[in-house]
ZALUMGU-602856 format. One record per residue: residue in one letter; x, y, z of N, C-alpha, C in turn. Coordinates in steps of 0.02 Angstrom, whole numbers, padded with zeros to 5 digits, always signed. Layout:
N
aXYZXYZXYZ ...
end
This chain:
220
x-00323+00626+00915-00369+00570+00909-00376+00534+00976 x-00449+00519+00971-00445+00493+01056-00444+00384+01046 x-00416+00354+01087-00400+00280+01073-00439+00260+01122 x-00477+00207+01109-00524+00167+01136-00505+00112+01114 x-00524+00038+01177-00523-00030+01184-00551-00054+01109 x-00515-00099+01078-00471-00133+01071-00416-00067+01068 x-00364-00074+01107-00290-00052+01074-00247-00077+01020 x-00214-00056+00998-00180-00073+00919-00156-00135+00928 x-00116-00164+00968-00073-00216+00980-00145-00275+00974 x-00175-00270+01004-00241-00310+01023-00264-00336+00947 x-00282-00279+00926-00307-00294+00851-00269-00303+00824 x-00215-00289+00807-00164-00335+00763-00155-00428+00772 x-00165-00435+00839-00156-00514+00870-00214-00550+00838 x-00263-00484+00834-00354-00516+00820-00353-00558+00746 x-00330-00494+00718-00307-00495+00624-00256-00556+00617 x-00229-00547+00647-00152-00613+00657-00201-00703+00649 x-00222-00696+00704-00265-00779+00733-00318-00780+00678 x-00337-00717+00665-00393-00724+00584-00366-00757+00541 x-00320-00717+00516-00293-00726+00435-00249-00755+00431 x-00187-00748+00474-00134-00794+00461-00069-00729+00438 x-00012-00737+00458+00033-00723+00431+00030-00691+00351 x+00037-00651+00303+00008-00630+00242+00087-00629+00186 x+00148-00608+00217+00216-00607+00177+00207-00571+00115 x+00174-00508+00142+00186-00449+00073+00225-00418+00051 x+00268-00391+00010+00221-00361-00038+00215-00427-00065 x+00162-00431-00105+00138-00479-00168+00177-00486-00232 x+00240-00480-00236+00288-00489-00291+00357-00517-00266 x+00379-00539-00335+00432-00581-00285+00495-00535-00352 x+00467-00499-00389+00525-00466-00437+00575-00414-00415 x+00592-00402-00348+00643-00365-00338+00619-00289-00305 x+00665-00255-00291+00614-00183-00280+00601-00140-00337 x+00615-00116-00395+00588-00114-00448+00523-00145-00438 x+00516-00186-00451+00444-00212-00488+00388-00193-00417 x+00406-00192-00359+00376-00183-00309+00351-00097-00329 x+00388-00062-00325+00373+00029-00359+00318+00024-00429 x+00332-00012-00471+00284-00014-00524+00220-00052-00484 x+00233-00108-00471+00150-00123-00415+00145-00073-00399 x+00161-00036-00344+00130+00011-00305+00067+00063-00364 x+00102+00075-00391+00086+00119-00448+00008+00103-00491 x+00026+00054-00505-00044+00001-00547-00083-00009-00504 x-00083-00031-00436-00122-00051-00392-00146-00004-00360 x-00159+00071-00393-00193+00124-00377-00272+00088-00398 x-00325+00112-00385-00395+00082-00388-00411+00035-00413 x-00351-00036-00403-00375-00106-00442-00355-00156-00395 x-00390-00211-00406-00375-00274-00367-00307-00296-00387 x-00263-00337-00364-00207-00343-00348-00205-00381-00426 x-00252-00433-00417-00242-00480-00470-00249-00468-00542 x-00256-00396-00558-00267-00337-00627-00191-00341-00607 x-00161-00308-00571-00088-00300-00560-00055-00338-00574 x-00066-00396-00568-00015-00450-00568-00045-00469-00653 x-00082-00470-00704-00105-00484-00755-00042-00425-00795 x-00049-00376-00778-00003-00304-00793+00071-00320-00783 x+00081-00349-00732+00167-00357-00725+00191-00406-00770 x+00142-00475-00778+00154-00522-00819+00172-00518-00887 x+00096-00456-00919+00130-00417-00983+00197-00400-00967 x+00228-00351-00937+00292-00307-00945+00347-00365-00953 x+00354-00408-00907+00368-00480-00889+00385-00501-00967 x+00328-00528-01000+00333-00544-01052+00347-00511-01106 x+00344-00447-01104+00385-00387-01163+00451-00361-01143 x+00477-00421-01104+00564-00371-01058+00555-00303-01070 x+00484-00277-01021+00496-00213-01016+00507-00188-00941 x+00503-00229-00891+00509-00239-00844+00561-00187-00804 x+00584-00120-00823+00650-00095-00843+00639-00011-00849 x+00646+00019-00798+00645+00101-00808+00672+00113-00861 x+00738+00119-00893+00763+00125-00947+00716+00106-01012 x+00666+00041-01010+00646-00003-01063+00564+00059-01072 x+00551+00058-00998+00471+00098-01027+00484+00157-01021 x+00561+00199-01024+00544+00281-01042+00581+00268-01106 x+00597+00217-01150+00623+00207-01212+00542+00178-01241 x+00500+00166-01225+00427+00150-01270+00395+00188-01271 x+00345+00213-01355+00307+00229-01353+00256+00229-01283 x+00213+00274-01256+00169+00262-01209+00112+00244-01234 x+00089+00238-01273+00024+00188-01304+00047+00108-01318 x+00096+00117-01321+00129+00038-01292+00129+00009-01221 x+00164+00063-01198+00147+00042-01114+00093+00057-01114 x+00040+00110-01108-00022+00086-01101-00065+00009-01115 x-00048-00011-01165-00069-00058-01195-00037-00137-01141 x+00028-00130-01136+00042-00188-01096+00013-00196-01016 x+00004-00119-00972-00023-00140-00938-00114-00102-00921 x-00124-00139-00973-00188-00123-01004-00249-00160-00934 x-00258-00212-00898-00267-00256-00850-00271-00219-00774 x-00230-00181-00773-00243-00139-00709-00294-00092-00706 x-00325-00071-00757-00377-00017-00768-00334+00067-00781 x-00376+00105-00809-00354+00176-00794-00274+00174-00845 x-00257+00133-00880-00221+00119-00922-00165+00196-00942 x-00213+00230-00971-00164+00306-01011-00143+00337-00950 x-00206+00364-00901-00167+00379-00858-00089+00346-00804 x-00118+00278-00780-00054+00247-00751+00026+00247-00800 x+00005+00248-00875+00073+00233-00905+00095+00290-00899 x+00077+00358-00906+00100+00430-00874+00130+00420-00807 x+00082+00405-00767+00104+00381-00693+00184+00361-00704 x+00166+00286-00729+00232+00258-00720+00285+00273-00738 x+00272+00329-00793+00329+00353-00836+00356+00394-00789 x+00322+00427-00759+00345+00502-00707+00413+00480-00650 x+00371+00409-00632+00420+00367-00579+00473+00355-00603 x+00493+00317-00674+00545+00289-00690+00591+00351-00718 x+00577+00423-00753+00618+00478-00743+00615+00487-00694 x+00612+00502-00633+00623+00508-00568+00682+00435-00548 x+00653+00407-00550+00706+00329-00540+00766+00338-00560 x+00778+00350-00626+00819+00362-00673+00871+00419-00667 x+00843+00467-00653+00893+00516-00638+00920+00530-00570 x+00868+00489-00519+00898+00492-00451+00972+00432-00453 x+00970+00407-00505+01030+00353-00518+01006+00274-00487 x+00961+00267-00495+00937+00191-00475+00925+00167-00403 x+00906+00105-00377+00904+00092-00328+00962+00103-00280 x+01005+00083-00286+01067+00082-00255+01068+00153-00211 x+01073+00207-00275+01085+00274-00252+01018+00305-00194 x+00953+00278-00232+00915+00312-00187+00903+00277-00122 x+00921+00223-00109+00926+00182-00047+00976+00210+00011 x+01015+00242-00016+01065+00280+00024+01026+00336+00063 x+00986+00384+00040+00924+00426+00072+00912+00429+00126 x+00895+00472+00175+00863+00467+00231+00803+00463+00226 x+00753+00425+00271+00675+00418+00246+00640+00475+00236 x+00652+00536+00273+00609+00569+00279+00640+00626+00199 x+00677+00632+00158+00719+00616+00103+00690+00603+00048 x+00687+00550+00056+00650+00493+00011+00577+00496+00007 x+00552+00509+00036+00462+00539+00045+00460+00578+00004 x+00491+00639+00031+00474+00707+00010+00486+00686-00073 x+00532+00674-00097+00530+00667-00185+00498+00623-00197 x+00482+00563-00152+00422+00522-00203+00338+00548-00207 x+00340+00604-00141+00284+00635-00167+00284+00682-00197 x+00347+00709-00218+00353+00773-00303+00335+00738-00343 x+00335+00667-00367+00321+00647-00415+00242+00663-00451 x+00217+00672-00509+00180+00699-00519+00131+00607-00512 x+00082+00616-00490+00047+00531-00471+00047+00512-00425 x+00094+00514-00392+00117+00480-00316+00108+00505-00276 x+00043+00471-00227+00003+00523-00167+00064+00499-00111 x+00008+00475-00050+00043+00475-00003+00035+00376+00007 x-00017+00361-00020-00011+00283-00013+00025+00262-00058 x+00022+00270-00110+00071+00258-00170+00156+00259-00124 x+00164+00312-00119+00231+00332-00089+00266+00285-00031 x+00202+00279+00016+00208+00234+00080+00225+00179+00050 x+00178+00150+00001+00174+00068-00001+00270+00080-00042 x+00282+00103-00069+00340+00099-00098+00410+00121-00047 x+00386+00167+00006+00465+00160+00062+00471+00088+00079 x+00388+00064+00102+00380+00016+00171+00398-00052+00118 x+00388-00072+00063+00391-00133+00025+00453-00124-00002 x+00471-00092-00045+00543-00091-00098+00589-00076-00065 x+00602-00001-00009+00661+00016+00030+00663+00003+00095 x+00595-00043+00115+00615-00072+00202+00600-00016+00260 x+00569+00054+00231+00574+00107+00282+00526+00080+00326 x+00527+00109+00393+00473+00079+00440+00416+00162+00438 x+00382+00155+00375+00333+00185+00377+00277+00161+00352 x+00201+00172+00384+00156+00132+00386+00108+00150+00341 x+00057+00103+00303+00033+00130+00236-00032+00134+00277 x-00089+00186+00239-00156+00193+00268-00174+00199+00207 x-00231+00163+00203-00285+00154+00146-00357+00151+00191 x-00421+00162+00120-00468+00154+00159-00503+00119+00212 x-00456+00030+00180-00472+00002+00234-00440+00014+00316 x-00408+00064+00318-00382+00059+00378-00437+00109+00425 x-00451+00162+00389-00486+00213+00395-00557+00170+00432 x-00586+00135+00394-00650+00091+00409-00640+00040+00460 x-00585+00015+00464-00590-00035+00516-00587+00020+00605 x-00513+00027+00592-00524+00100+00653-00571+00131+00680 x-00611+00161+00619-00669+00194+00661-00719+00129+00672 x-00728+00078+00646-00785+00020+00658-00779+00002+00728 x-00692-00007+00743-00688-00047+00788-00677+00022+00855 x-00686+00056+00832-00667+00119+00906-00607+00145+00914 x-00551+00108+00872-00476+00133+00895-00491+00209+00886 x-00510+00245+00844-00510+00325+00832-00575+00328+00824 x-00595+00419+00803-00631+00463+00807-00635+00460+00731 x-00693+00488+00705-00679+00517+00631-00650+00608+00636 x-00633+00601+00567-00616+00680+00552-00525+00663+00561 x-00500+00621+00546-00445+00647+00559-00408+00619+00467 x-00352+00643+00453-00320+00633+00388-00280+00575+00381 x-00253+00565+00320-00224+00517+00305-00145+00539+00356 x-00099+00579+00350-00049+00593+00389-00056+00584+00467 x-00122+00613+00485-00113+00601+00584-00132+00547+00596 x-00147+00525+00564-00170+00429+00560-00098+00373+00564 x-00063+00406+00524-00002+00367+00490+00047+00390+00551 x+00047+00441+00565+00071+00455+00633+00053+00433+00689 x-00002+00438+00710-00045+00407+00764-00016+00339+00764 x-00018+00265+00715-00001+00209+00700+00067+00195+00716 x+00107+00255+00685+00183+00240+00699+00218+00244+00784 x+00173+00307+00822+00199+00316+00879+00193+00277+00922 x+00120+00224+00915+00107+00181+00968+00126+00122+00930 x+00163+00104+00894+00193+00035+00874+00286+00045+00852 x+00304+00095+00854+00352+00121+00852+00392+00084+00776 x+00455+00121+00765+00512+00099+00714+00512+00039+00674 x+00451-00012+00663+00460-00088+00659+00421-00105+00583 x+00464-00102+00533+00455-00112+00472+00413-00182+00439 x+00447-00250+00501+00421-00296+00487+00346-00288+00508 x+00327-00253+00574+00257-00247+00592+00211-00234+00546 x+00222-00158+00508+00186-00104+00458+00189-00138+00401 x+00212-00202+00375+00197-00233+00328+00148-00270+00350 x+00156-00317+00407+00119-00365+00408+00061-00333+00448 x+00046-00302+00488-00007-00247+00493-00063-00226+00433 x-00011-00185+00392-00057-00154+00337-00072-00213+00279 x-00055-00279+00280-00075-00312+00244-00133-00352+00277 x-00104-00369+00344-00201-00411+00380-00248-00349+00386 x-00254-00290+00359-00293-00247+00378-00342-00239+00310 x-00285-00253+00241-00311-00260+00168-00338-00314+00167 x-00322-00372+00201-00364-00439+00179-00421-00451+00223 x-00411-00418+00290-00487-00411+00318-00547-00360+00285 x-00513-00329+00259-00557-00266+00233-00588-00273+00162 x-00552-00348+00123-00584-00377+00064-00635-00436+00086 x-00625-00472+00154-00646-00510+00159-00712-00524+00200 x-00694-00472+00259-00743-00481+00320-00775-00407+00333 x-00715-00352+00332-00746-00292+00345-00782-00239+00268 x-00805-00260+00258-00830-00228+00198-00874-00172+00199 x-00896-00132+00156-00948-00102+00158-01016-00133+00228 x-01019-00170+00174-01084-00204+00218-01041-00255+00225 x-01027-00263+00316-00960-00299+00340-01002-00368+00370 x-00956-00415+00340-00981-00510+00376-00961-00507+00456 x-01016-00481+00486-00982-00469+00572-00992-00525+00600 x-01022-00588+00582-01024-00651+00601-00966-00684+00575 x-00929-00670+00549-00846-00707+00519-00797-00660+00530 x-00826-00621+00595-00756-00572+00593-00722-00597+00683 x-00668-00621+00693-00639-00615+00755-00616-00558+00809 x-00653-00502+00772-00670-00433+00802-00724-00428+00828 x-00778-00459+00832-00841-00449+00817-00874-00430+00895 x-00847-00469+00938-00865-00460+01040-00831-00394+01049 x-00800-00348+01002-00736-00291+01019-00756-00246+00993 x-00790-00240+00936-00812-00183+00887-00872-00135+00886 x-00867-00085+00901-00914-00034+00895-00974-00036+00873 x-00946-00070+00788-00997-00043+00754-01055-00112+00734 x-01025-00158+00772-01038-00242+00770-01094-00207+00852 x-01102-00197+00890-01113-00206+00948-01175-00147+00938 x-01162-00097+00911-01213-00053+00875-01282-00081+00858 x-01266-00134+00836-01329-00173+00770-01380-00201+00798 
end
């Protein structure tokens, strides 16, 4: 991939003086509950997610043990709010036998990252963002999540080329910002709230603090 002005550091500072500091993940229930977000917050706004945790919340199901002991039209039903319902409670079920027999947090925290990947993407559901958002939030790994919005801002703003994948991306990100867990959170979260807010489809390039820097702003 070829890198063009703004450089990463640059735009991160840009996103920074925008938005503000962000302190993600968006849950405050432990790392458990952070792995089930990940999961729900496959094609839904956060705040379906958080409607979904509240159910489990309120059915003490909150609990690998609790939702591979329920009917799954039950869990479907509680986190009914995230969308895609039958499928995710499969989802989630897949995770928490996986959870479960790897022997709980404790045990799988012991892992080496690159370890720990590889089986959270055996899981049957769990791509590669799913997986990411769950090293980088619940186990602290310093690996960096790419979603579409990252994909769109990048090429908007010139850092890359198109044609390249979700992996040489995630690589690309890691080599020039190196080992730094606290970064790749707070990174991949001003990148989600610019990308709900300013960079959109049809992007507000007059409310964006990218806007003298960007490609696709300078295009128009």
């Amino acid at each position: 991939m070829r890198e063009r002005e703004p450089d990463l550091r640059k735009l991160f500072s840009w996103l920074l003086r925008q938005h503000g500091p962000q302190g993600w993940w968006p849950c405050q229930g432990g790392p458990f509950e952070v792995m089930v977000g990940a999961v729900l917050t496959q094609n839904t706004a956060w705040v379906n997610v958080e409607k979904a945790i509240h159910n489990l919340h309120q059915a003490e199901a909150l609990d690998a043990g609790t939702i591979l002991g329920m009917p799954e039209t039950r869990l479907a039903q509680l986190i009914r709010p995230s969308g895609y319902y039958n499928i995710k409670a499969g989802r989630l079920r897949n995770l928490c036998r996986w959870y479960v027999g790897a022997g709980g947090f404790e045990r799988l925290r012991q892992q080496d990252t690159g370890v720990l990947r590889r089986e959270l993407l055996s899981i049957k559901g769990v791509g590669p963002e799913t997986g990411d958002d769950i090293l980088l939030y619940a186990f602290h790994r310093p690996v960096f999540v790419v979603d579409a919005y990252t994909f769109r801002l990048f090429e908007r703003t010139g850092l890359i080329d198109s044609g390249h994948d979700y992996e040489s991306l995630r690589a690309w990100v890691e080599s020039r910002l190196g080992p730094d867990v606290k970064t790749f959170n707070e990174l991949h979260a001003l990148i989600v709230r610019h990308g709900n807010r300013v960079c959109r489809p049809r992007p507000l390039c007059d409310d964006c603090e990218l806007r003298s820097h960007c490609r696709y702003n300078q295009a128009d």
